[in-house]
SENU-112237 format. One record per residue (C-alpha): x, y, z. Coordinates in steps of 0.25 Angstrom, whole numbers, plus 5000, padded with zeros to 4 digits. Each point is the difference from the previous one (the first is absolute). Last residue first. Layout:
BEGIN
XYZ;...
This chain:
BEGIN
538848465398;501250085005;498950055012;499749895005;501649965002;500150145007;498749965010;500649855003;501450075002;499450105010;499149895008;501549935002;500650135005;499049995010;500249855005;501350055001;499850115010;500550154998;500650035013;499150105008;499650145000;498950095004;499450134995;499450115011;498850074999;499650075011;498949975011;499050055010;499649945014;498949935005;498950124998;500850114993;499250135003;500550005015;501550004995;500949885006;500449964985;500650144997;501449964999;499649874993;500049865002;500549924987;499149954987;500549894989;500450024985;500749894994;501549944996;500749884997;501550034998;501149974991;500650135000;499850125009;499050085000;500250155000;499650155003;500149975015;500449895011;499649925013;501149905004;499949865003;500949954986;499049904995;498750065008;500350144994;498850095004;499950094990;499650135003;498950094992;500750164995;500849934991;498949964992;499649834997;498549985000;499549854999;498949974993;500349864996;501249935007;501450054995;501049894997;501550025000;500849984989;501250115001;499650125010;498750114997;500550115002;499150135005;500350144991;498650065005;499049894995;499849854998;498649975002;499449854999;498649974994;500249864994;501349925008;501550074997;501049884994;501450055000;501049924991;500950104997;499950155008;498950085002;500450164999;499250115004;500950134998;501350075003;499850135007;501450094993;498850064989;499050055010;499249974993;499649894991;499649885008;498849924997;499349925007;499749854996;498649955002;499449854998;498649984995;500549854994;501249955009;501250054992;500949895000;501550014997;500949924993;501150104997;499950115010;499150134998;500550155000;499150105003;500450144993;498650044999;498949925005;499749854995;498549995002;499449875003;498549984994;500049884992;501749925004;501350044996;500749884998;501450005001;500949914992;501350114997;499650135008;499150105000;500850145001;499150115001;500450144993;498850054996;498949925005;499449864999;498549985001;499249895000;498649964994;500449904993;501149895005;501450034998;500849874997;501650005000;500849904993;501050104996;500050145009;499350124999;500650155002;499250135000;500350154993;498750014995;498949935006;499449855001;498449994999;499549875002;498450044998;499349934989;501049904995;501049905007;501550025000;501049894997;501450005002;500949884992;501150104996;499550004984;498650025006;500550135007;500750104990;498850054994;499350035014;500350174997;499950075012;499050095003;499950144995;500650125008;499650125004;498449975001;498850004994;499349884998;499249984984;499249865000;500249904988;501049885005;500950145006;499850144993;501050115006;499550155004;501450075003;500350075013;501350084999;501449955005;501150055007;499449995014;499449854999;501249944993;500950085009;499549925010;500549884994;501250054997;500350055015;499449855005;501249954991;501050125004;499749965016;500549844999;499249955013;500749915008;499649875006;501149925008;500949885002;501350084993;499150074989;498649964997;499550084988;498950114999;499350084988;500649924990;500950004989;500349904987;498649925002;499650024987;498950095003;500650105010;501150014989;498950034989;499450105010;501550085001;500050004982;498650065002;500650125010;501250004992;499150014986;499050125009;501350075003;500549994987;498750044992;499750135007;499750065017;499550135000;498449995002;500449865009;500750105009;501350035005;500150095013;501449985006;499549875006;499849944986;501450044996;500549935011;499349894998;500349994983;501450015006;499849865008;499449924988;501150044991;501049975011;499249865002;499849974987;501650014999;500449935012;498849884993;
């Protein structure tokens, strides 16, 4: 991967001296396809966890954005209807023969994206360039997997679920939901938050940096993270302005609390994970 990395890295510079799609011939556009069939196969990724913590690898998010600037948009025909776009989807050959399933009319996986084995993507869902769905996950009707995501093993994707994207800047690392997270229907991840190992998201819980997390576990307030095996959901606090004459009894923020995750939870999990195998 050092040398697609080099090649990948030179192709940026060039790019930031002025090249255009007009210029570019059929090496670039081989190294720039040779860079999505990596992204597909799981050999590189938009963000790994190094020494406890979560760091974007700037030449992946570089190539994927030099997907978008290098190339022309082309009209592609997908189960009869003509989209235009840069890129085509991914091809789904390769999926059966892992034990992943993907269900008609609307499950819609990009160039450039990574599914695990035994994973189940349920229709209409949407899995963008350069995602990273993990062995086992279901990605439930209506989520969005945004750019760059990357998605544990074993993770649930409650159905109408969103996971921003992150692109840009290129050093910013992006959403990640770690192994064995389970997110309730309508939940939002956005803006680079991590979700910690196992822990349970009640159902439209927004997690952003920019809303606190008050940490019943380890009795601190934190930002941009939860930490592993938690229970956690959306509750109101007192606001600066709650004392303001157009705010009878006082006006609230969103906050997000968390708890120990609770066995008799964990249980109600295993009985929904042992439903869906049959």
């Amino acid at each position: 991967m050092s040398v697609l990395r080099d090649d990948i890295e030179r192709l940026q510079r060039r790019y930031d001296d002025g090249l255009s799609a007009a210029e570019i011939g059929t090496d670039e556009l081989d190294l720039l396809d040779e860079f999505l069939d990596a992204l597909e196969a799981g050999e590189i990724r938009a963000a790994e966890k190094r020494d406890g913590e979560w760091v974007a690898n700037g030449w992946v998010k570089q190539g994927i954005l030099l997907n978008f600037g290098l190339r022309n948009i082309e009209t592609h025909v997908h189960g009869g209807v003509e989209y235009h776009d840069v890129l085509p989807l991914r091809d789904t050959a390769d999926l059966p023969e892992r034990g992943t399933r993907n269900t008609p009319n609307g499950t819609v996986v990009r160039r450039g994206a990574y599914v695990g084995g035994d994973a189940i993507l349920m229709s209409p869902a949407f899995v963008n360039i350069g995602a990273h769905v993990g062995d086992g996950t279901l990605v439930d009707s209506c989520d969005t997997v945004g750019s760059a995501a990357q998605i544990g093993d074993n993770v649930k994707l409650g159905a109408n679920t969103l996971i921003g994207g992150v692109l840009e800047p290129v050093e910013a690392a992006p959403v990640v939901v770690e192994d064995g997270v389970s997110l309730g229907a309508g939940c939002r991840v956005t803006s680079g938050f991590v979700v910690g190992e196992g822990s349970i998201v009640g159902e439209n819980t927004l997690l952003t940096p920019r809303i606190p997390v008050y940490d019943l576990v380890g009795e601190e307030i934190i930002y941009g993270e939860l930490p592993p095996e938690r229970r956690a959901f959306s509750r109101f606090v007192e606001s600066s302005v709650s004392e303001h004459d157009l705010f009878d009894g006082g006006a609230y923020k969103p906050a997000v609390v968390a708890t120990d995750v609770e066995a008799e939870t964990l249980e109600a999990t295993e009985r929904e994970a042992a439903l869906r195998d049959n």
